[in-house]
C-alpha positions in Angstrom: 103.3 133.7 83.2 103.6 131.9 79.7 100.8 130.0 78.1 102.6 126.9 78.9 103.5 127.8 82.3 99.5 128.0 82.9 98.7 124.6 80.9 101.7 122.9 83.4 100.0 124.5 86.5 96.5 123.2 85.8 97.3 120.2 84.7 99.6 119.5 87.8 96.1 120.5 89.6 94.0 118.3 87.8 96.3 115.1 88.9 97.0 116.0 92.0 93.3 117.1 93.2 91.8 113.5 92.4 94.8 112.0 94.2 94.3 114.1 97.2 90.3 113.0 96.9 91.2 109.3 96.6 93.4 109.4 99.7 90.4 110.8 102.0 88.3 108.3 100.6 90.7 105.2 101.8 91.2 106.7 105.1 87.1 106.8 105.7 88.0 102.9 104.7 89.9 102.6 107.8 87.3 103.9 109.9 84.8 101.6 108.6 86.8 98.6 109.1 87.4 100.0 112.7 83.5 100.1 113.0 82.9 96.5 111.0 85.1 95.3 113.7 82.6 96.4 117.0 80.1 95.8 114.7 81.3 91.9 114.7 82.0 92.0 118.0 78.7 93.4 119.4 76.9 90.8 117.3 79.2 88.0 118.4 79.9 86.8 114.3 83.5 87.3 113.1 84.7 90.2 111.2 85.1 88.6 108.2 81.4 87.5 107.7 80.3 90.9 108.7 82.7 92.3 106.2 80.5 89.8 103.4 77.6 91.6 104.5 78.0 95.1 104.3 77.6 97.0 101.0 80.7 97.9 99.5 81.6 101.7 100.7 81.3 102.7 97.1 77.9 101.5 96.6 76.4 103.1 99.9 75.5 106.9 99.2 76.8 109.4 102.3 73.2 110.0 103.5 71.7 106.6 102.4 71.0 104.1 105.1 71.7 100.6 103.9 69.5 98.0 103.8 69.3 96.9 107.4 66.8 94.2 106.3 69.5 92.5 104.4 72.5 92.9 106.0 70.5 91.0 109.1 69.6 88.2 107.0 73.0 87.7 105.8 74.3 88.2 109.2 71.9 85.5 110.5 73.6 82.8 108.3 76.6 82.8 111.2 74.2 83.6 113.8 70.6 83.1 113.5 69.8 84.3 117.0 70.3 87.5 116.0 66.8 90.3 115.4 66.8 93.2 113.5 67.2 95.5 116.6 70.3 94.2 117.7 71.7 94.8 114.2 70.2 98.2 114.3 71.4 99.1 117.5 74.7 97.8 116.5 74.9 99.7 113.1 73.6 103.1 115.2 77.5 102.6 118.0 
């Protein structure tokens, strides 16, 4: 293998490994809006307001609970029945 044959190789890995990284990212995005949506439904508020209230995927760390505290107050503007259990247990399905 040439020196140049070796530079082409790892830098075809170093684009196509963050690519491949990004794409698995975006599909978890489609499971969370699949969950954001029996989320909304469970609470009875609409999708789109429980969208405004969760944390951006990018901003939650993988073993870092969100603030449930928050996300109940903000879903509360729609609903204001709702309790911090029912969010909870809603967050848990």
């Amino acid at each position: 293998m040439t020196n140049f044959t070796t530079r082409l190789i790892a830098a075809t890995l170093c684009t196509l490994l963050p690519t491949a990284m990004l794409a698995e990212s975006r599909g978890t995005s489609s499971n969370l809006q699949v969950d954001l949506s029996d989320m909304a439904a469970a609470l009875g508020v609409t999708e789109a307001h429980t969208q405004v209230c969760m944390p951006a995927p990018l901003q939650v760390q993988v073993d870092v609970h969100p603030d449930l505290a928050e996300i109940t107050a903000c879903l509360k503007e729609e609903k204001s029945s709702l309790t911090s259990t029912e969010v909870n247990d809603a967050w848990k399905t």
